[in-house]
Predicted model as a PDB file, atoms N, CA, C, CB and O in Angstrom, pLDDT in the B-factor column:
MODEL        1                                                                  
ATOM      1  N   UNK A   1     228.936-108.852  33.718  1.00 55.00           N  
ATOM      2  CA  UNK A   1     230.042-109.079  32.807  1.00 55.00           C  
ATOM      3  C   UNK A   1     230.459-107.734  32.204  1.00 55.00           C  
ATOM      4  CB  UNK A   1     229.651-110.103  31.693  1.00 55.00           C  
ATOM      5  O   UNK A   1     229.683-106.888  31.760  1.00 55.00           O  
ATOM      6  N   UNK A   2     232.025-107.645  32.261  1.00 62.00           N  
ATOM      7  CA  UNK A   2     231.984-105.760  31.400  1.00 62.00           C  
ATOM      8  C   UNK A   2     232.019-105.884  30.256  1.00 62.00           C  
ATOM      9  CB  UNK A   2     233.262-104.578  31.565  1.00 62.00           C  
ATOM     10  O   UNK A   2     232.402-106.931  29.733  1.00 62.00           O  
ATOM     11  N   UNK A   3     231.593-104.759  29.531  1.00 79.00           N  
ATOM     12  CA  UNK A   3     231.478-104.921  28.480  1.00 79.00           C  
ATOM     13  C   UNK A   3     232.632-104.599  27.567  1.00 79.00           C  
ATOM     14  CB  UNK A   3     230.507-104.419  28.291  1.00 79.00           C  
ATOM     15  O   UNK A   3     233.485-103.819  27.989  1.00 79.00           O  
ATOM     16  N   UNK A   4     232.778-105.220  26.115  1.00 83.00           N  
ATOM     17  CA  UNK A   4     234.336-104.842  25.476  1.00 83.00           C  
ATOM     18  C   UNK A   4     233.946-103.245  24.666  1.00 83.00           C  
ATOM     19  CB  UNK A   4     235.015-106.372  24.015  1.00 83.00           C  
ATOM     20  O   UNK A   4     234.803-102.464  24.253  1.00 83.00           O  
ATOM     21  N   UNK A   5     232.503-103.044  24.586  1.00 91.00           N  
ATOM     22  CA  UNK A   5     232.287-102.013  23.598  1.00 91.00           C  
ATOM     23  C   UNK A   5     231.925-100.264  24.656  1.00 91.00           C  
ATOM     24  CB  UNK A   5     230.717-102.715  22.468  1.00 91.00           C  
ATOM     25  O   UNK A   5     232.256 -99.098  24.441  1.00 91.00           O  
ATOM     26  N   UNK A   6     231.306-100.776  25.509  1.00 94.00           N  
ATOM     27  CA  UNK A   6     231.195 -99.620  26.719  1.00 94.00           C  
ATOM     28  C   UNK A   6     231.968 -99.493  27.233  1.00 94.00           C  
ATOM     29  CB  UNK A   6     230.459 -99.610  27.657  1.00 94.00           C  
ATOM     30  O   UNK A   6     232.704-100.475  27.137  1.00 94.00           O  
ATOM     31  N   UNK A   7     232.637 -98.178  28.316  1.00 93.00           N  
ATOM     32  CA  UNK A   7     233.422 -98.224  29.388  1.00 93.00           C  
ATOM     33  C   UNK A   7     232.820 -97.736  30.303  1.00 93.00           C  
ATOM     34  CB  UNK A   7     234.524 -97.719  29.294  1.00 93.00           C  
ATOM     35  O   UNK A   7     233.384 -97.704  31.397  1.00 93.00           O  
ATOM     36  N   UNK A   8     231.651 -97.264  30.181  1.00 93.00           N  
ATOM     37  CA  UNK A   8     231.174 -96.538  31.251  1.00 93.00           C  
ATOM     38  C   UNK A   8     229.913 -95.746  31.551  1.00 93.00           C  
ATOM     39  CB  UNK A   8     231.953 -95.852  31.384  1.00 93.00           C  
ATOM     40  O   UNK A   8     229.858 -94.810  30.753  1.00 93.00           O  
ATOM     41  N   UNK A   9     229.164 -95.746  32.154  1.00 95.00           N  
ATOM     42  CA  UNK A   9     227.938 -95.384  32.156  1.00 95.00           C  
ATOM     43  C   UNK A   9     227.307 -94.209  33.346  1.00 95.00           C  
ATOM     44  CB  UNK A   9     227.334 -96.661  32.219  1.00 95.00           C  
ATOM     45  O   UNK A   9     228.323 -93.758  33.875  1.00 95.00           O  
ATOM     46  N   UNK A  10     226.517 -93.774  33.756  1.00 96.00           N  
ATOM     47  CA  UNK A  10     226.018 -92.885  34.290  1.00 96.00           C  
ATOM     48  C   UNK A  10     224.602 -92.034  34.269  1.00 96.00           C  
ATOM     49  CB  UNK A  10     226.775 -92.394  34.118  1.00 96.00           C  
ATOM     50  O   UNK A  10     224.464 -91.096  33.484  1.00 96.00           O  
ATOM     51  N   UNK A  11     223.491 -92.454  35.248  1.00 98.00           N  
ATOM     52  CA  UNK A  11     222.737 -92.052  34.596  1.00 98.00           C  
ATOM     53  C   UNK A  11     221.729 -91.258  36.236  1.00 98.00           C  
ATOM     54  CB  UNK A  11     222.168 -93.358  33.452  1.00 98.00           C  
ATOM     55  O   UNK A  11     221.512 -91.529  37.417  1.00 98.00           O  
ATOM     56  N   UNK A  12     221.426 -90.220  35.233  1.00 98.00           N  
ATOM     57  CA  UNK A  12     220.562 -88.854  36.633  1.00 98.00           C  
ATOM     58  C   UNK A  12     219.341 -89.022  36.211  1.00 98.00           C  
ATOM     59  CB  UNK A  12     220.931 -86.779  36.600  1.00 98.00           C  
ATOM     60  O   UNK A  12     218.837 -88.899  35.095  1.00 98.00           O  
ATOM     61  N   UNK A  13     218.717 -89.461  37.732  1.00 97.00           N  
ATOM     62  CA  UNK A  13     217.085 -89.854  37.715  1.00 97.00           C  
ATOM     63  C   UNK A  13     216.776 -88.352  37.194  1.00 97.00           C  
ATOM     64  CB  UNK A  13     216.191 -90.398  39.485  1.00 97.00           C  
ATOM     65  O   UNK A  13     216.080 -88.259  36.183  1.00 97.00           O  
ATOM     66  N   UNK A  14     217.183 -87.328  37.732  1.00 97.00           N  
ATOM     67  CA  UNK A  14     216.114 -86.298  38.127  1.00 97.00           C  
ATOM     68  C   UNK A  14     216.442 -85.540  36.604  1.00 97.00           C  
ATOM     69  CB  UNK A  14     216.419 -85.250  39.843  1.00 97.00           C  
ATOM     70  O   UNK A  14     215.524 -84.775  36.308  1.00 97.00           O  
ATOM     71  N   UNK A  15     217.132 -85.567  35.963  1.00 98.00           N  
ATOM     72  CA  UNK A  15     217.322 -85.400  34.674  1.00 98.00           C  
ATOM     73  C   UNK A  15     217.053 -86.390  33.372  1.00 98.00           C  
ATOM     74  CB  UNK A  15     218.446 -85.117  34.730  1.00 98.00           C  
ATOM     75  O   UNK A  15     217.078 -85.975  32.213  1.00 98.00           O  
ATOM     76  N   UNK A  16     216.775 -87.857  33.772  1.00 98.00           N  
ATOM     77  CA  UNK A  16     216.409 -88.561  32.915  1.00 98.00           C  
ATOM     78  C   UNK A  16     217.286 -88.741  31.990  1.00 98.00           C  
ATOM     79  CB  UNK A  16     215.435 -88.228  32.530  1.00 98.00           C  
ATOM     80  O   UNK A  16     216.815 -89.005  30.884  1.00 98.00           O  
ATOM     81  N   UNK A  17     219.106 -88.652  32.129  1.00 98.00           N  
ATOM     82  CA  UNK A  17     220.076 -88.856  31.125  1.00 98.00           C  
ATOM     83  C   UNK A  17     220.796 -89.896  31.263  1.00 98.00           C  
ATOM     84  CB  UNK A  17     220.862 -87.911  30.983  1.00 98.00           C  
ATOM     85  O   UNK A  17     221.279 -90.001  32.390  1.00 98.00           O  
ATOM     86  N   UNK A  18     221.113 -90.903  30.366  1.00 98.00           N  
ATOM     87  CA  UNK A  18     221.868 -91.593  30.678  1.00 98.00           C  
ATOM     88  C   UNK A  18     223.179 -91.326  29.865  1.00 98.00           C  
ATOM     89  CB  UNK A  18     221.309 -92.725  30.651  1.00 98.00           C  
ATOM     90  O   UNK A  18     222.898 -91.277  28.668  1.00 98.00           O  
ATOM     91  N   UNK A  19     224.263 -91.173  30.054  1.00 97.00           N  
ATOM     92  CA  UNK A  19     225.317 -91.082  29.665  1.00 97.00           C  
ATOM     93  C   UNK A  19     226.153 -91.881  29.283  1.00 97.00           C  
ATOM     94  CB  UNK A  19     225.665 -90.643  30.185  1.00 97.00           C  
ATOM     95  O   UNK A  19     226.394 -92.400  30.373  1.00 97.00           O  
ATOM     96  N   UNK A  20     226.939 -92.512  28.422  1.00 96.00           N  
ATOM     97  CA  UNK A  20     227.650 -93.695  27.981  1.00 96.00           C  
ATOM     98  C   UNK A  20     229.008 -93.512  27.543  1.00 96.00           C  
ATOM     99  CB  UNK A  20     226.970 -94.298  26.954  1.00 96.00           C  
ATOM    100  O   UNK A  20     228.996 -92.761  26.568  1.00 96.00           O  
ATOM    101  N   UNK A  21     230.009 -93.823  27.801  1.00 95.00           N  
ATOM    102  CA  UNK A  21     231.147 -93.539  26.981  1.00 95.00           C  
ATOM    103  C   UNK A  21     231.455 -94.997  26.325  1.00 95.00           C  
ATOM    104  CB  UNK A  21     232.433 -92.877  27.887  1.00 95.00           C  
ATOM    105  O   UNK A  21     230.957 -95.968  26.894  1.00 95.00           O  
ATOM    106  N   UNK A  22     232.304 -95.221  25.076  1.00 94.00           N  
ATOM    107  CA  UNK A  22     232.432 -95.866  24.326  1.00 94.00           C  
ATOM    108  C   UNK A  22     234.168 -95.622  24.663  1.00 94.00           C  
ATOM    109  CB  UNK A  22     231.586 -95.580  23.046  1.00 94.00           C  
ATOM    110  O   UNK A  22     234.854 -94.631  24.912  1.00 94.00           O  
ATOM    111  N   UNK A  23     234.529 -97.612  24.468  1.00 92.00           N  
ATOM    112  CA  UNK A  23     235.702 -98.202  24.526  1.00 92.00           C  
ATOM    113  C   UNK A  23     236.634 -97.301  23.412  1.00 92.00           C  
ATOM    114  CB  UNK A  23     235.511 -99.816  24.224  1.00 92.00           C  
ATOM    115  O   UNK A  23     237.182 -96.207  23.549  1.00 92.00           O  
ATOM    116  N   UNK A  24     236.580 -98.141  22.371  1.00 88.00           N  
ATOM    117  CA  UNK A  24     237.125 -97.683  21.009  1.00 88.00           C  
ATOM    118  C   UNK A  24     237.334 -96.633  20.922  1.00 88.00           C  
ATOM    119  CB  UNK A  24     236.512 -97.852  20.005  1.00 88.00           C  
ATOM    120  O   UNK A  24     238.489 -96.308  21.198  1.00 88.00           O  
ATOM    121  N   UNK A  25     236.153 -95.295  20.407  1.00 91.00           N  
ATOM    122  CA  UNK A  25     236.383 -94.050  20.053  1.00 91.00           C  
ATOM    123  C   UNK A  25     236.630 -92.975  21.012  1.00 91.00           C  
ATOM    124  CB  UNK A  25     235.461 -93.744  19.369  1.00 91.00           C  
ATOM    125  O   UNK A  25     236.953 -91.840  20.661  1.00 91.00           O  
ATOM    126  N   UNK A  26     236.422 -93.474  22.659  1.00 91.00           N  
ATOM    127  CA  UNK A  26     236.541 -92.642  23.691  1.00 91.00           C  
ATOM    128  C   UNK A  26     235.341 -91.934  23.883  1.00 91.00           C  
ATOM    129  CB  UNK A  26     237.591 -91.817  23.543  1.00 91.00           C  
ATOM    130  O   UNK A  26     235.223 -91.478  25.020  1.00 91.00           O  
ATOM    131  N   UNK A  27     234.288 -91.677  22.998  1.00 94.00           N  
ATOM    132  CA  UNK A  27     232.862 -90.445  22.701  1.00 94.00           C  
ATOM    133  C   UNK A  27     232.270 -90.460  24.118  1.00 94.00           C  
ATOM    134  CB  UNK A  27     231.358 -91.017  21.329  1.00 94.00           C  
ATOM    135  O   UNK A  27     232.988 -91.169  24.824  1.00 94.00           O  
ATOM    136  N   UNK A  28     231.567 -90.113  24.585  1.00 96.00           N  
ATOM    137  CA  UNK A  28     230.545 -89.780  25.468  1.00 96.00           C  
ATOM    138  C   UNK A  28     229.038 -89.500  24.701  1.00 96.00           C  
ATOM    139  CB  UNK A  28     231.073 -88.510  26.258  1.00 96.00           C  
ATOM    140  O   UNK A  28     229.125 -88.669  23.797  1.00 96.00           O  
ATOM    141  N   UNK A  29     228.393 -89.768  24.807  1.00 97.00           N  
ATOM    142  CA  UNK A  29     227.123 -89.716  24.091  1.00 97.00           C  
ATOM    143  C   UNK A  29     225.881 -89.534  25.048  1.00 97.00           C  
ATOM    144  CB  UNK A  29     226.969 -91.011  23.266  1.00 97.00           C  
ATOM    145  O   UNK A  29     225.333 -90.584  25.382  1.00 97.00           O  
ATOM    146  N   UNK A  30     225.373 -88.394  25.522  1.00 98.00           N  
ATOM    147  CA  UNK A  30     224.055 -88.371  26.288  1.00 98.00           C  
ATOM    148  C   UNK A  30     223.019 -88.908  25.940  1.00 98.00           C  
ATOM    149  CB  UNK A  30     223.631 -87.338  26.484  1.00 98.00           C  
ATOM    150  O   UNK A  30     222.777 -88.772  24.741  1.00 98.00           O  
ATOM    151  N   UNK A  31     222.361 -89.426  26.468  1.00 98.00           N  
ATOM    152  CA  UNK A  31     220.886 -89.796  25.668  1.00 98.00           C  
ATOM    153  C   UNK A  31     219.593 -89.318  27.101  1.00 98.00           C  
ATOM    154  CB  UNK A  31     220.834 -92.098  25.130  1.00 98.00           C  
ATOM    155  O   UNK A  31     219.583 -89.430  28.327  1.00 98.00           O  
ATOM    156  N   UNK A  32     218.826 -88.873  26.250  1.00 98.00           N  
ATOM    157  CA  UNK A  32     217.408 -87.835  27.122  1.00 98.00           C  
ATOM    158  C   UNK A  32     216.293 -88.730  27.119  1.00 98.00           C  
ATOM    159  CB  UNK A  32     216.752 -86.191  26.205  1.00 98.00           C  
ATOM    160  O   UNK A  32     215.782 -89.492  26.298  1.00 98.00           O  
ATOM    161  N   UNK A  33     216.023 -88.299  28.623  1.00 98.00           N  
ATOM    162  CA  UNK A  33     214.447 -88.919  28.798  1.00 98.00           C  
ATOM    163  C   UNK A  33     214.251 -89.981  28.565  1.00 98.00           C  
ATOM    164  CB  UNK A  33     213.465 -88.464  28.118  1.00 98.00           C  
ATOM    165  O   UNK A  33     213.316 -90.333  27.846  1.00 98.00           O  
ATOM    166  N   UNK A  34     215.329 -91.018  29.271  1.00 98.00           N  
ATOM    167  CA  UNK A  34     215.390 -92.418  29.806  1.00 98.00           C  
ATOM    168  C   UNK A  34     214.972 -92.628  30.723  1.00 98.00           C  
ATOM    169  CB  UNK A  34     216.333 -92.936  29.962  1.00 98.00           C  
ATOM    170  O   UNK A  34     215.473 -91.973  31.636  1.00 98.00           O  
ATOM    171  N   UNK A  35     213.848 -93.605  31.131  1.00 98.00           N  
ATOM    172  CA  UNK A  35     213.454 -93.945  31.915  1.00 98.00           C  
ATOM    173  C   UNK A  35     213.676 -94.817  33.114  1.00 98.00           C  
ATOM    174  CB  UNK A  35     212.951 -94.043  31.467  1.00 98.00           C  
ATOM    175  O   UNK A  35     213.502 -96.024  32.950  1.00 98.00           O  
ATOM    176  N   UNK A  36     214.070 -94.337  34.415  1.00 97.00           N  
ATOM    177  CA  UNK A  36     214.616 -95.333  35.496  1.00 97.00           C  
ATOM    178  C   UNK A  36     214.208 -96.825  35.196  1.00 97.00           C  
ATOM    179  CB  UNK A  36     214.031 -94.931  36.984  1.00 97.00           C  
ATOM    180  O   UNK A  36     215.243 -97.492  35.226  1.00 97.00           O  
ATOM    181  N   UNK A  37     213.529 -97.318  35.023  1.00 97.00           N  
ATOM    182  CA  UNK A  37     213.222 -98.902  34.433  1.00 97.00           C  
ATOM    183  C   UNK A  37     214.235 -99.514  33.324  1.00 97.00           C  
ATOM    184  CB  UNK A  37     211.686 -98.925  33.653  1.00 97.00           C  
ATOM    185  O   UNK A  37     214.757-100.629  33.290  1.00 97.00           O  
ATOM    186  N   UNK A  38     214.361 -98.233  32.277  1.00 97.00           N  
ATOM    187  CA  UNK A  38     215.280 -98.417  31.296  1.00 97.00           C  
ATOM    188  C   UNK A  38     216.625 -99.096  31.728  1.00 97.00           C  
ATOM    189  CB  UNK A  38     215.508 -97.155  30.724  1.00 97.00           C  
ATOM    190  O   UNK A  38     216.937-100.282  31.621  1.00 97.00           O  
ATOM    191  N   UNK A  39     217.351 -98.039  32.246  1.00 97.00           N  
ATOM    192  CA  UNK A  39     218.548 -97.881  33.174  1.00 97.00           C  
ATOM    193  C   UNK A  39     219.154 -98.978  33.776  1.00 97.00           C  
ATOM    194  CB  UNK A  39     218.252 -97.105  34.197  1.00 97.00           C  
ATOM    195  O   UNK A  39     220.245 -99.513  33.578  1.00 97.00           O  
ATOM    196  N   UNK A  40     217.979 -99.281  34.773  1.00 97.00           N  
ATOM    197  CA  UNK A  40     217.989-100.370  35.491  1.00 97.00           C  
ATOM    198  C   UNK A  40     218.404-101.458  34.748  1.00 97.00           C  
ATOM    199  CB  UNK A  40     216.844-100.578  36.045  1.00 97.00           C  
ATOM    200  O   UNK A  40     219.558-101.887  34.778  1.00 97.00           O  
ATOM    201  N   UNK A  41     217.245-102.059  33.884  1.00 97.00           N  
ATOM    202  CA  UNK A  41     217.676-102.869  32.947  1.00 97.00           C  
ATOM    203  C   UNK A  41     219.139-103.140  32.213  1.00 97.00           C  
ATOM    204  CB  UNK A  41     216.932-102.568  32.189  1.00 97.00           C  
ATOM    205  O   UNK A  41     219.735-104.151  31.842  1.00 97.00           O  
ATOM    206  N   UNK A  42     219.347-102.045  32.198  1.00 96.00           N  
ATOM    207  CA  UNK A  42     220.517-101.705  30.923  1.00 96.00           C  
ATOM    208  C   UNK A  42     221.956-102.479  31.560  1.00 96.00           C  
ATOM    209  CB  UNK A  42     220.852 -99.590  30.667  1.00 96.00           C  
ATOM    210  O   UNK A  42     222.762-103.194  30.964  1.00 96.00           O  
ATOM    211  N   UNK A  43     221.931-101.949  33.289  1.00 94.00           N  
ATOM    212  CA  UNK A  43     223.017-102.317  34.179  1.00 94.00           C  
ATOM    213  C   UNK A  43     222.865-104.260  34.299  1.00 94.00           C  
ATOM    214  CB  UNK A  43     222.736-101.321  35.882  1.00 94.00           C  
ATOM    215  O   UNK A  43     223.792-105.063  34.193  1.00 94.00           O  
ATOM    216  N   UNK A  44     221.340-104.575  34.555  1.00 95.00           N  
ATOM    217  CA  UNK A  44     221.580-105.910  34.994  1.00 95.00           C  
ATOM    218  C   UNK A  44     221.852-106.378  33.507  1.00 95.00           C  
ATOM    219  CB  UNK A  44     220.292-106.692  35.901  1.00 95.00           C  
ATOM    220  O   UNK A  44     221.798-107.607  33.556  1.00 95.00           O  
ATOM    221  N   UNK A  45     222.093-106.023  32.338  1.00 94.00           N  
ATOM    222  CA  UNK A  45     222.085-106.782  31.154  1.00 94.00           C  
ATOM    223  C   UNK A  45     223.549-107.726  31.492  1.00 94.00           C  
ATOM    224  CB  UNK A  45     222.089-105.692  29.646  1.00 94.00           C  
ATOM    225  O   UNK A  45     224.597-107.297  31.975  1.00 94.00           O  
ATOM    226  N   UNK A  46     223.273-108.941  31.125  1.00 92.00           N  
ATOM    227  CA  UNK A  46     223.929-109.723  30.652  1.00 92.00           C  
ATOM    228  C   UNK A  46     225.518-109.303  29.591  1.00 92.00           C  
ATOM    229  CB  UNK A  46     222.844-110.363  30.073  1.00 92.00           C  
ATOM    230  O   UNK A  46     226.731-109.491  29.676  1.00 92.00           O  
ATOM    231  N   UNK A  47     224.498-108.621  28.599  1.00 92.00           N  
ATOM    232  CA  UNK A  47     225.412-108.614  27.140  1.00 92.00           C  
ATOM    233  C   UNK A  47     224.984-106.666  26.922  1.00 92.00           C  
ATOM    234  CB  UNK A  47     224.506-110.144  25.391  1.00 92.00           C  
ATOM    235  O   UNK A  47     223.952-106.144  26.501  1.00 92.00           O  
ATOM    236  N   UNK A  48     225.671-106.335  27.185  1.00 93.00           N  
ATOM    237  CA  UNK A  48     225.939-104.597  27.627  1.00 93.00           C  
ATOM    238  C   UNK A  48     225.777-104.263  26.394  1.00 93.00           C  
ATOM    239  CB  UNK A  48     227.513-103.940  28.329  1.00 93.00           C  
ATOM    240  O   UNK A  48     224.600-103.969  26.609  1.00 93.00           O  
ATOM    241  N   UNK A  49     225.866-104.095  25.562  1.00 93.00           N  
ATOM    242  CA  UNK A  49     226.418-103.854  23.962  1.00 93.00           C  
ATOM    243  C   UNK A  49     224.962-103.879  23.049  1.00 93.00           C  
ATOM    244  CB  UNK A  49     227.671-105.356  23.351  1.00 93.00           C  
ATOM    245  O   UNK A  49     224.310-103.083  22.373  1.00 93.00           O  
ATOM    246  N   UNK A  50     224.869-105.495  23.526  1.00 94.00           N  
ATOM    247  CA  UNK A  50     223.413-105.834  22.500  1.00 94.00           C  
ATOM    248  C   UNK A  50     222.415-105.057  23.351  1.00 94.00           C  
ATOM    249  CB  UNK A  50     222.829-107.765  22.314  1.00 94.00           C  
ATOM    250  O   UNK A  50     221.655-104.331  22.711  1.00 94.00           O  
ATOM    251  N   UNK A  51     222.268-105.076  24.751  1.00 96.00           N  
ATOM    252  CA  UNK A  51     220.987-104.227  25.138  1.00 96.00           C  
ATOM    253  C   UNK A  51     221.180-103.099  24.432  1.00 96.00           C  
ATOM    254  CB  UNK A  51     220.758-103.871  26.677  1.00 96.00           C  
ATOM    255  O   UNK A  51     220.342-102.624  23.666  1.00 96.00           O  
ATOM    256  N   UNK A  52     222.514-102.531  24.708  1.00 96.00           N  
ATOM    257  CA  UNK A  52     222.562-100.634  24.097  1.00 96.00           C  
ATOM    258  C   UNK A  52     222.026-100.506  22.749  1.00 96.00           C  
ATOM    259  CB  UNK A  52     224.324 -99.855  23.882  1.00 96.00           C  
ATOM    260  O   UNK A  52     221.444 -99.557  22.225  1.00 96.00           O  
ATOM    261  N   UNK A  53     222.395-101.862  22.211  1.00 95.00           N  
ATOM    262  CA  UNK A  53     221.730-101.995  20.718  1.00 95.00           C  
ATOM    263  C   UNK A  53     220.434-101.852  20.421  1.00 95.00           C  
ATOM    264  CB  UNK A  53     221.906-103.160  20.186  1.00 95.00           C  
ATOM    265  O   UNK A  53     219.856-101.089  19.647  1.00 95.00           O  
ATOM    266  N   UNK A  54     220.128-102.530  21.006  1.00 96.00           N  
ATOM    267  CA  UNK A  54     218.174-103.262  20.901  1.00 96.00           C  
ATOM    268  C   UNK A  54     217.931-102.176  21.647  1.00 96.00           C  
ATOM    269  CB  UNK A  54     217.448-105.129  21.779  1.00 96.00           C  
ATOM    270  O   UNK A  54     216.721-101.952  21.596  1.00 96.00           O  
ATOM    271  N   UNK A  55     218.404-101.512  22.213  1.00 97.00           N  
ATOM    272  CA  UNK A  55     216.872-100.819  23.278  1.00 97.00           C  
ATOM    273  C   UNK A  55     217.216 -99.652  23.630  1.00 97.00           C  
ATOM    274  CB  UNK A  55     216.398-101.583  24.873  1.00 97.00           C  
ATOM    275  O   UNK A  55     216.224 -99.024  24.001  1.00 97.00           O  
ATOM    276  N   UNK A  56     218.623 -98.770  23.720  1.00 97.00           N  
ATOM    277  CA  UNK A  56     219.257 -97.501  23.726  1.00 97.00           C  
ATOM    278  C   UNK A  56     219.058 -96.591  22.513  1.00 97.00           C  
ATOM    279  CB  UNK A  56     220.624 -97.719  23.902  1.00 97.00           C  
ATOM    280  O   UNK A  56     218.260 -95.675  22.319  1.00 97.00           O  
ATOM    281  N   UNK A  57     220.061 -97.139  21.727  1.00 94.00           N  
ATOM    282  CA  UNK A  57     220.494 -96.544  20.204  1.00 94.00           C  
ATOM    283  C   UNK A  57     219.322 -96.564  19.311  1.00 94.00           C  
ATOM    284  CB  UNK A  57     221.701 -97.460  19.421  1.00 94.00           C  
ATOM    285  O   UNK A  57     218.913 -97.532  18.669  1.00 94.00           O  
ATOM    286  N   UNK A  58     218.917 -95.571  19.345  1.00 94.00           N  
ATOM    287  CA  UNK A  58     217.801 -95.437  17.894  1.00 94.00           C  
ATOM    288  C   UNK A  58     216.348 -95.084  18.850  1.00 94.00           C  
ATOM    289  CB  UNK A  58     217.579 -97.402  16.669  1.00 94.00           C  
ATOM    290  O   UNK A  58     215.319 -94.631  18.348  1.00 94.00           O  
ATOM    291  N   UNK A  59     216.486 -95.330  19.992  1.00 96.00           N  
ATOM    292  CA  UNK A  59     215.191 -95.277  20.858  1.00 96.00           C  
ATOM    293  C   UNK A  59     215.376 -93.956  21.586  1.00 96.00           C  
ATOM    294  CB  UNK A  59     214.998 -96.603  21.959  1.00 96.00           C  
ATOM    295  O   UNK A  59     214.462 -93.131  21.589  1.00 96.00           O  
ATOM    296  N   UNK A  60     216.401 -93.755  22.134  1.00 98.00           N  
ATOM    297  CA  UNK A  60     216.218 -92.085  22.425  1.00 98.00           C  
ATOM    298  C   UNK A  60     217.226 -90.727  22.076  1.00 98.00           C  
ATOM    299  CB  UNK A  60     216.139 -92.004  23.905  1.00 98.00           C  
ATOM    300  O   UNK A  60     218.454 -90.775  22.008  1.00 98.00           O  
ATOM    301  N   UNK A  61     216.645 -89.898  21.940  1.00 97.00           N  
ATOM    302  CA  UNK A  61     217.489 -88.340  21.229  1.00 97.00           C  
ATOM    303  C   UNK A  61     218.760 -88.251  22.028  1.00 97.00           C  
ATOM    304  CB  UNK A  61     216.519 -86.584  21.503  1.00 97.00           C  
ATOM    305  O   UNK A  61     218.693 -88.279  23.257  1.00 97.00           O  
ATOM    306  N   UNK A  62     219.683 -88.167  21.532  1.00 97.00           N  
ATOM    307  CA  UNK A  62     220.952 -87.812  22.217  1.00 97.00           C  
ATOM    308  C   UNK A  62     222.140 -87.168  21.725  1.00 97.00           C  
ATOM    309  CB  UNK A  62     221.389 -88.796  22.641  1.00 97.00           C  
ATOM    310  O   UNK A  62     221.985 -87.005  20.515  1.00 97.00           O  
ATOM    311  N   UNK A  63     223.259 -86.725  22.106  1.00 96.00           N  
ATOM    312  CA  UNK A  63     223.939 -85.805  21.641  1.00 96.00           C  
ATOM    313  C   UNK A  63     225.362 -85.696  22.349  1.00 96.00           C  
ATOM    314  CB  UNK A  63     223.146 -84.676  21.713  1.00 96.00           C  
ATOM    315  O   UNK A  63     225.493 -85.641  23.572  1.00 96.00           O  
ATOM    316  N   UNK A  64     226.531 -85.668  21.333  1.00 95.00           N  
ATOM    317  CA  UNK A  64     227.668 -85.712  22.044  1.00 95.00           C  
ATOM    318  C   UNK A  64     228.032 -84.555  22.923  1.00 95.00           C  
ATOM    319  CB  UNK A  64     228.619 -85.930  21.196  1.00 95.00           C  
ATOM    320  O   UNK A  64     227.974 -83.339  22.739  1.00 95.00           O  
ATOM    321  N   UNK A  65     228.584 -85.587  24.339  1.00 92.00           N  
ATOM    322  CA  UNK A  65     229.172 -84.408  25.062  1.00 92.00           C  
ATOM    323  C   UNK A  65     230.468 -84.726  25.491  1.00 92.00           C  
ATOM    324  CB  UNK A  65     228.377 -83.964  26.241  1.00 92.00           C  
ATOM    325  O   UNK A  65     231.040 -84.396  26.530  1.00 92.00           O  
ATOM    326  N   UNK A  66     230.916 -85.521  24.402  1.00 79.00           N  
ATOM    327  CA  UNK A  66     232.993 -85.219  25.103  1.00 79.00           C  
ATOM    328  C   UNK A  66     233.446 -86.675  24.308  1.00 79.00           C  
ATOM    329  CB  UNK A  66     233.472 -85.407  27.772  1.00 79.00           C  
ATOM    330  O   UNK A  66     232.767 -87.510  23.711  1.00 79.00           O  
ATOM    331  N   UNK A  67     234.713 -86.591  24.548  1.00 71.00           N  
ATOM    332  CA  UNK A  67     235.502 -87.524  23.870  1.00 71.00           C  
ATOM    333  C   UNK A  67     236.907 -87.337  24.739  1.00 71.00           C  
ATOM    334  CB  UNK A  67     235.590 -87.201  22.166  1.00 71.00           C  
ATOM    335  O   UNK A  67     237.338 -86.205  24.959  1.00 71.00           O  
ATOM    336  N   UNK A  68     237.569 -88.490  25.204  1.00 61.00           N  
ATOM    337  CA  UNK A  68     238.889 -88.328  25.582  1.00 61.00           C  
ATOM    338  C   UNK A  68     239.782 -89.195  24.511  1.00 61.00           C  
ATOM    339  CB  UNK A  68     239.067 -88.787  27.126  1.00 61.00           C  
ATOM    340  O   UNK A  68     241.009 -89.227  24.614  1.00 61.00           O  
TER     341      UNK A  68                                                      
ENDMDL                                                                          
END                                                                             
């Protein structure tokens, strides 16, 4: 199901980043040293938003890298 709050995602095993851009504000937001299991998860979620909630946001270091 897509999500209304994500647009987009991206994530490098060999770097461990997952990358996210956001609907609304346009941001891009990296997040470090995510774990392929994580990831995985994150894509089959159901409800895109609440996983990023519960189990992304607040769980790993990350840092803006762009905004359109």
């Amino acid at each position: 199901m897509p999500s209304t709050s994500i647009r987009k995602t991206e994530y490098d095993p060999e770097r461990r980043t997952l990358s996210v851009w956001f609907v609304a504000s346009g941001k891009c937001l990296q997040f470090e040293d995510v774990p392929p299991e994580s990831f995985a998860e994150f894509r089959a979620a159901f409800a895109k938003g609440r996983f990023f909630n519960d189990h992304i946001r607040n769980h790993f270091r990350y840092r803006l890298v762009g905004s359109q």
